[in-house]
C-alpha positions as CSV (number, residue, x, y, z in Angstrom):
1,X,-111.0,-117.2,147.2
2,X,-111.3,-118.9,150.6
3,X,-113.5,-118.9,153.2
4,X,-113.1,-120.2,156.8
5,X,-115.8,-120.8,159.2
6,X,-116.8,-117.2,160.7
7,X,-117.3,-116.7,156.6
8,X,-114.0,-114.3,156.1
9,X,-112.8,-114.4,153.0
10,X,-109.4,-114.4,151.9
11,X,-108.1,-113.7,148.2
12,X,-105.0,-115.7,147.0
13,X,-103.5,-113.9,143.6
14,X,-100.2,-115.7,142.0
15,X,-98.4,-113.4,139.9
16,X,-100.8,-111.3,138.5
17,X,-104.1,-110.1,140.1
18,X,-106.9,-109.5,136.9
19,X,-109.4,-107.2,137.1
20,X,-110.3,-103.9,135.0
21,X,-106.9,-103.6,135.0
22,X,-103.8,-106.4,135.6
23,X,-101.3,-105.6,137.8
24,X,-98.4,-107.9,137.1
25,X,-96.7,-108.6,140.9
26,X,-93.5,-110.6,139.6
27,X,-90.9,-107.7,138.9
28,X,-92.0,-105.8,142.2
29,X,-92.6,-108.7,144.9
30,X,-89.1,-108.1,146.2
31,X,-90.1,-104.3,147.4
32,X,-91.6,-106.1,150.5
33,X,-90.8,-109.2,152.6
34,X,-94.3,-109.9,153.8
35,X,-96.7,-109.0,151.0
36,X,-97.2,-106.6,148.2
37,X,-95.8,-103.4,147.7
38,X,-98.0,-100.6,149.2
39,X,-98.7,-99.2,145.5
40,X,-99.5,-102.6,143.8
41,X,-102.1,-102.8,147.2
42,X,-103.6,-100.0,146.6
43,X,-104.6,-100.0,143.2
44,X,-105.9,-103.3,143.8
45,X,-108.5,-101.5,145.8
46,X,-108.9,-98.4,144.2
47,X,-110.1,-100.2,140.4
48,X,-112.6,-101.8,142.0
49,X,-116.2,-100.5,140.3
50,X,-118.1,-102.4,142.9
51,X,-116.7,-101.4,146.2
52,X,-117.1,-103.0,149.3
53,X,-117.2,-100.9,152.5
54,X,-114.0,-103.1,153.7
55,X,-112.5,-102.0,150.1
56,X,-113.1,-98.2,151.0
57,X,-112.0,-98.1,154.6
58,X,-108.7,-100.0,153.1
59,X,-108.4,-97.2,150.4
60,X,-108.4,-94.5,152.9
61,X,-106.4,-96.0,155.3
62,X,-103.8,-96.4,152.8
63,X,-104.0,-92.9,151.6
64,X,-104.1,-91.7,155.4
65,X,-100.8,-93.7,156.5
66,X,-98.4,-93.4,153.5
67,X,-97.2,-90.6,151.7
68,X,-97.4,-90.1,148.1
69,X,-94.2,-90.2,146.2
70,X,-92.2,-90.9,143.1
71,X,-89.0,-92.1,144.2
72,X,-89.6,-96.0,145.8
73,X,-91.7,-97.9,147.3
74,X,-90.5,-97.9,150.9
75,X,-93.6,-96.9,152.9
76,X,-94.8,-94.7,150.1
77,X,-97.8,-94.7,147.0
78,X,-95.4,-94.5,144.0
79,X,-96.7,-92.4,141.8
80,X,-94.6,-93.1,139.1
81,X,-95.5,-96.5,138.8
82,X,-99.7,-95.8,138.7
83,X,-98.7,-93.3,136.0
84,X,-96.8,-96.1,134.1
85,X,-99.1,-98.5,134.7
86,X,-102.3,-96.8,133.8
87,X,-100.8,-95.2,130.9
88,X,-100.3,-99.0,129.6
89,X,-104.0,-99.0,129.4
């Protein structure tokens, strides 16, 4: 985590982001050219059992500007790959 002076703070996650869950990023970093795929984004915030108001307004803002799908990850929540990867668990 890093901070700069006005005291934002800035998560760095390399491969794999741990938390009650781990989502691995390495097999699905080339579904977007500037960051994570929308689905790998979202449950980042969504397994979060101590949400932050920033964490919610993300969440729904997520869920308000992408549609929910099963076929890619262009622009979409895949649902297929939550299933899959919650199932793991």
């Amino acid at each position: 985590m890093f901070f700069d002076k006005d005291n934002c703070d800035i998560d760095v996650f390399i491969d794999k982001f741990r938390m009650n869950h781990v989502i691995d990023f390495r097999e699905r970093l080339h579904l977007d050219s500037l960051t994570i795929p929308l689905t790998a984004l979202f449950l980042t915030k969504v397994q979060n059992t101590k949400l932050a108001a920033k964490d919610v307004t993300d969440t729904i803002a997520l869920l308000e500007d992408h549609a929910l799908g099963y076929a890619d990850d262009q622009e979409v929540l895949n649902l297929s790959y939550i299933a899959e990867l919650c199932s793991d668990d």
